[in-house]
N, C-alpha and C positions, 0 to 999 in steps of 0.2 A: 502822602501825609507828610506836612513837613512840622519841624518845631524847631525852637530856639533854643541855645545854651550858652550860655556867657563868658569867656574867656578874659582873664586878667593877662597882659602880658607887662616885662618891664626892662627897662634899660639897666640890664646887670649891673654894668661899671658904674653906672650913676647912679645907682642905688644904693649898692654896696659901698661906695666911699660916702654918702651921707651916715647910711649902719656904721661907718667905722670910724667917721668924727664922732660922732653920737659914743661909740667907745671909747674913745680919748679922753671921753672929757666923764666919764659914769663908770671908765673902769671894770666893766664887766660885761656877758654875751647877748647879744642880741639876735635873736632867728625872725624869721619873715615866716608864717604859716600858710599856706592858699587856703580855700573857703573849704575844701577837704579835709584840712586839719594834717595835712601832708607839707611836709619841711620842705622849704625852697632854697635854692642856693644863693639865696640873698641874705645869709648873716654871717656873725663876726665870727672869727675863731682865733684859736685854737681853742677848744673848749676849755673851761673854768678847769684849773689842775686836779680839784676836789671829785669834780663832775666825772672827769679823766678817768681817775683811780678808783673811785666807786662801780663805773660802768665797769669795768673790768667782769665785774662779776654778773652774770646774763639775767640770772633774775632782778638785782638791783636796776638793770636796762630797761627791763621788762618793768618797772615800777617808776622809772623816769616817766617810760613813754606814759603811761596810765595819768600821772599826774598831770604831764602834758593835755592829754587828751582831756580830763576834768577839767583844767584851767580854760583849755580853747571852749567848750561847750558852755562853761560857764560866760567866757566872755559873748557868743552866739546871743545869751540871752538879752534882750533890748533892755534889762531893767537894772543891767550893772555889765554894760560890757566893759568896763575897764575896773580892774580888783588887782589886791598883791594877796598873797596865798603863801602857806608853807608848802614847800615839795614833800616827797615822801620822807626824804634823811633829814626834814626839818629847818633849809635853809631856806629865805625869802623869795621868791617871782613874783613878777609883775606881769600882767596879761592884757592886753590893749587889742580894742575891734579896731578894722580901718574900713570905714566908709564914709562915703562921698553922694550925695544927695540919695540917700537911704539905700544904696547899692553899697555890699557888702565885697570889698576887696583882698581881706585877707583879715590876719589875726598876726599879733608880735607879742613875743614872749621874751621878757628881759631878767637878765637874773644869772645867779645867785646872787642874795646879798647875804651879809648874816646878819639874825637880829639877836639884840640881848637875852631876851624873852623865850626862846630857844635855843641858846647855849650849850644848855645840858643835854639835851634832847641830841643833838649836832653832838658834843665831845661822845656820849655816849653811845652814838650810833658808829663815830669813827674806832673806838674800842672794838665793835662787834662785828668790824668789818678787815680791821687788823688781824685777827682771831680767825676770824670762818676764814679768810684767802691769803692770810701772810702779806697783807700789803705793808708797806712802811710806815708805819704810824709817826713817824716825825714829820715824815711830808706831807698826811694827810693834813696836821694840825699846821704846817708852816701852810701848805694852800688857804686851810678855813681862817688863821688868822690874818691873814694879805687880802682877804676876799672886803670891798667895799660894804661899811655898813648897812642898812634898811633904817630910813624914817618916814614917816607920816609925809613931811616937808618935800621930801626927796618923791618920793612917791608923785605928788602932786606938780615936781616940779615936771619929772620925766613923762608925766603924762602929759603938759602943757608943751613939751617942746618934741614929742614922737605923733601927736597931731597935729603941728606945724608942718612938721617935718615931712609930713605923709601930705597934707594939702598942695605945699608945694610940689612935691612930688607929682601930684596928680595936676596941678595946672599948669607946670613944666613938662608934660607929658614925658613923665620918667616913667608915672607907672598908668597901665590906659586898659579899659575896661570896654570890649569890644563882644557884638553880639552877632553869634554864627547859627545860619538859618541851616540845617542838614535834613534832608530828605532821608524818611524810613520807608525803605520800599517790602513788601509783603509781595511774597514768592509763593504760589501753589505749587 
Protein backbone atom coordinates (compact mmCIF):
# COMPACT_ATOMS: atom_id res chain seq x y z
CA UNK A 1 0.00 0.00 0.00
CA UNK A 2 1.70 3.15 -0.88
CA UNK A 3 0.55 6.95 -0.71
CA UNK A 4 1.76 10.26 -1.19
CA UNK A 5 2.68 13.25 1.02
CA UNK A 6 3.93 16.55 0.06
CA UNK A 7 6.93 18.10 1.56
CA UNK A 8 7.84 21.81 1.14
CA UNK A 9 11.52 22.27 1.54
CA UNK A 10 13.45 25.76 1.14
CA UNK A 11 16.69 27.50 0.80
CA UNK A 12 17.16 28.86 4.38
CA UNK A 13 19.60 31.66 3.63
CA UNK A 14 17.75 32.66 0.64
CA UNK A 15 14.72 32.97 2.12
CA UNK A 16 15.50 34.29 5.23
CA UNK A 17 17.47 37.45 3.73
CA UNK A 18 14.31 38.05 1.39
CA UNK A 19 12.15 37.89 5.29
CA UNK A 20 14.73 40.38 6.40
CA UNK A 21 14.72 42.87 3.46
CA UNK A 22 11.14 42.64 3.70
CA UNK A 23 11.94 43.79 7.59
CA UNK A 24 14.02 46.60 6.74
CA UNK A 25 11.81 48.23 4.99
CA UNK A 26 7.99 47.28 7.29
CA UNK A 27 9.86 47.39 10.48
CA UNK A 28 8.49 44.62 12.29
CA UNK A 29 8.46 40.24 12.41
CA UNK A 30 7.87 38.17 10.04
CA UNK A 31 7.47 34.01 10.72
CA UNK A 32 7.13 31.40 7.76
CA UNK A 33 4.35 28.79 9.00
CA UNK A 34 4.42 25.24 7.28
CA UNK A 35 0.93 23.73 6.24
CA UNK A 36 1.02 22.37 9.93
CA UNK A 37 0.58 25.69 11.30
CA UNK A 38 4.16 24.76 12.99
CA UNK A 39 6.92 27.85 12.99
CA UNK A 40 9.79 27.42 10.64
CA UNK A 41 12.98 28.81 10.97
CA UNK A 42 12.50 31.02 8.29
CA UNK A 43 11.64 34.43 10.12
CA UNK A 44 12.96 37.54 11.33
CA UNK A 45 13.98 38.17 14.87
CA UNK A 46 14.56 39.26 17.53
CA UNK A 47 11.02 39.05 18.45
CA UNK A 48 8.92 42.43 18.67
CA UNK A 49 10.33 43.98 22.40
CA UNK A 50 6.46 44.08 23.48
CA UNK A 51 6.01 40.42 22.29
CA UNK A 52 9.32 39.69 24.39
CA UNK A 53 8.10 41.02 27.68
CA UNK A 54 4.53 39.79 27.37
CA UNK A 55 5.59 36.17 26.68
CA UNK A 56 7.38 36.29 29.78
CA UNK A 57 4.41 35.28 31.29
CA UNK A 58 3.43 31.35 30.13
CA UNK A 59 -0.14 31.91 30.03
CA UNK A 60 0.01 35.11 27.85
CA UNK A 61 2.35 32.52 25.46
CA UNK A 62 -0.21 30.09 25.69
CA UNK A 63 -2.61 33.03 24.29
CA UNK A 64 -0.03 34.08 21.54
CA UNK A 65 0.14 30.71 20.22
CA UNK A 66 -3.95 30.40 20.13
CA UNK A 67 -4.21 33.58 18.26
CA UNK A 68 -1.60 32.29 15.96
CA UNK A 69 -3.26 29.34 15.39
CA UNK A 70 -6.92 31.20 14.73
CA UNK A 71 -5.12 33.52 12.32
CA UNK A 72 -3.29 30.54 10.31
CA UNK A 73 -6.84 28.56 10.15
CA UNK A 74 -8.42 31.44 9.21
CA UNK A 75 -6.05 32.18 6.62
CA UNK A 76 -6.46 28.05 5.40
CA UNK A 77 -9.84 29.29 4.55
CA UNK A 78 -10.05 29.88 0.47
CA UNK A 79 -12.52 32.73 1.04
CA UNK A 80 -10.05 35.18 2.87
CA UNK A 81 -6.82 33.77 3.20
CA UNK A 82 -5.08 36.98 3.54
CA UNK A 83 -6.74 39.17 6.71
CA UNK A 84 -5.05 41.59 9.49
CA UNK A 85 -6.59 40.54 12.92
CA UNK A 86 -6.06 42.01 16.46
CA UNK A 87 -3.81 39.46 18.71
CA UNK A 88 -5.06 38.70 22.02
CA UNK A 89 -3.18 41.97 23.86
CA UNK A 90 -4.92 43.92 20.98
CA UNK A 91 -2.03 44.64 18.72
CA UNK A 92 -2.31 44.38 14.81
CA UNK A 93 -1.21 41.02 12.46
CA UNK A 94 -1.36 40.42 9.23
CA UNK A 95 -1.89 36.74 7.98
CA UNK A 96 -1.03 35.62 4.35
CA UNK A 97 -1.63 31.85 2.49
CA UNK A 98 1.29 30.93 0.11
CA UNK A 99 0.39 29.02 -2.75
CA UNK A 100 1.25 28.32 -6.03
CA UNK A 101 -0.96 26.77 -8.69
CA UNK A 102 -3.52 25.79 -5.72
CA UNK A 103 -0.89 23.84 -3.70
CA UNK A 104 -0.66 25.14 -0.40
CA UNK A 105 2.99 25.95 0.84
CA UNK A 106 2.81 27.58 3.88
CA UNK A 107 1.15 30.62 5.83
CA UNK A 108 3.17 34.11 6.99
CA UNK A 109 2.23 35.93 9.86
CA UNK A 110 3.51 39.49 9.95
CA UNK A 111 3.17 41.79 12.94
CA UNK A 112 2.80 43.56 15.49
CA UNK A 113 1.66 46.72 14.30
CA UNK A 114 -0.31 49.17 16.62
CA UNK A 115 -3.34 50.55 15.49
CA UNK A 116 -5.23 53.67 16.80
CA UNK A 117 -8.47 52.03 17.25
CA UNK A 118 -6.95 49.87 20.01
CA UNK A 119 -4.80 51.97 22.03
CA UNK A 120 -6.69 51.55 25.02
CA UNK A 121 -7.15 48.21 24.75
CA UNK A 122 -2.95 47.85 24.35
CA UNK A 123 -2.14 50.75 27.23
CA UNK A 124 -4.58 48.87 29.31
CA UNK A 125 -3.50 45.47 28.92
CA UNK A 126 0.27 46.71 29.49
CA UNK A 127 -1.01 48.08 33.09
CA UNK A 128 -2.41 44.50 33.78
CA UNK A 129 0.65 42.92 32.92
CA UNK A 130 3.02 45.36 34.85
CA UNK A 131 0.77 44.40 37.80
CA UNK A 132 0.31 40.53 37.64
CA UNK A 133 4.53 39.93 36.85
CA UNK A 134 6.34 43.23 37.65
CA UNK A 135 7.41 43.73 34.28
CA UNK A 136 8.67 47.27 33.53
CA UNK A 137 6.21 49.34 32.30
CA UNK A 138 8.19 51.95 30.81
CA UNK A 139 9.66 49.60 28.44
CA UNK A 140 6.59 47.88 27.80
CA UNK A 141 5.09 51.55 26.54
CA UNK A 142 8.69 52.53 24.95
CA UNK A 143 8.40 48.90 22.76
CA UNK A 144 4.47 49.69 21.91
CA UNK A 145 5.18 53.21 21.07
CA UNK A 146 8.45 52.39 18.57
CA UNK A 147 6.28 49.58 17.17
CA UNK A 148 5.38 50.48 13.23
CA UNK A 149 1.75 51.73 12.80
CA UNK A 150 -1.45 49.41 11.00
CA UNK A 151 -3.25 50.90 7.88
CA UNK A 152 -5.70 49.75 5.45
CA UNK A 153 -2.89 51.16 2.75
CA UNK A 154 0.00 49.29 4.41
CA UNK A 155 -2.00 46.27 4.58
CA UNK A 156 -2.69 46.09 1.04
CA UNK A 157 0.77 47.18 0.18
CA UNK A 158 2.41 44.18 2.24
CA UNK A 159 0.24 41.82 0.77
CA UNK A 160 1.25 42.85 -2.72
CA UNK A 161 4.81 42.66 -2.17
CA UNK A 162 4.96 38.98 0.40
CA UNK A 163 3.18 37.42 -2.91
CA UNK A 164 5.78 38.69 -5.14
CA UNK A 165 7.99 37.96 -2.86
CA UNK A 166 6.83 34.20 -2.30
CA UNK A 167 6.37 33.79 -6.27
CA UNK A 168 9.74 34.50 -6.85
CA UNK A 169 10.71 32.52 -4.29
CA UNK A 170 9.07 29.61 -5.75
CA UNK A 171 10.28 30.19 -9.53
CA UNK A 172 13.77 30.80 -8.13
CA UNK A 173 13.43 27.61 -6.68
CA UNK A 174 14.11 29.04 -3.04
CA UNK A 175 11.21 27.39 -1.89
CA UNK A 176 10.07 23.88 -3.90
CA UNK A 177 7.28 21.72 -3.10
CA UNK A 178 8.09 18.09 -3.71
CA UNK A 179 5.89 14.81 -3.61
CA UNK A 180 7.17 11.72 -1.51
CA UNK A 181 5.60 8.28 -2.49
CA UNK A 182 6.23 5.96 1.13
CA UNK A 183 5.11 2.64 1.34
CA UNK A 184 2.80 1.57 4.56
CA UNK A 185 3.63 -2.03 5.10
CA UNK A 186 0.84 -4.07 7.33
CA UNK A 187 2.69 -6.85 9.62
CA UNK A 188 0.59 -9.82 11.10
Amino acid sequence: LCYNTIMVTFNLELFNKLLFSLQTLIKTNICFYNENFESTFACTGPLNELCRLVRINEKARLRCKETDYNALTHCKCDACPDHHYFCHFGMKEMGFKMENHNETYGYIIVGPFKDSQNQAEVLQNIEKVHEKCAIDKQAMLDAYYSMPSFSQEKFESIKVIIHAMFDYAVNKNIITMILIFMAAGIFV
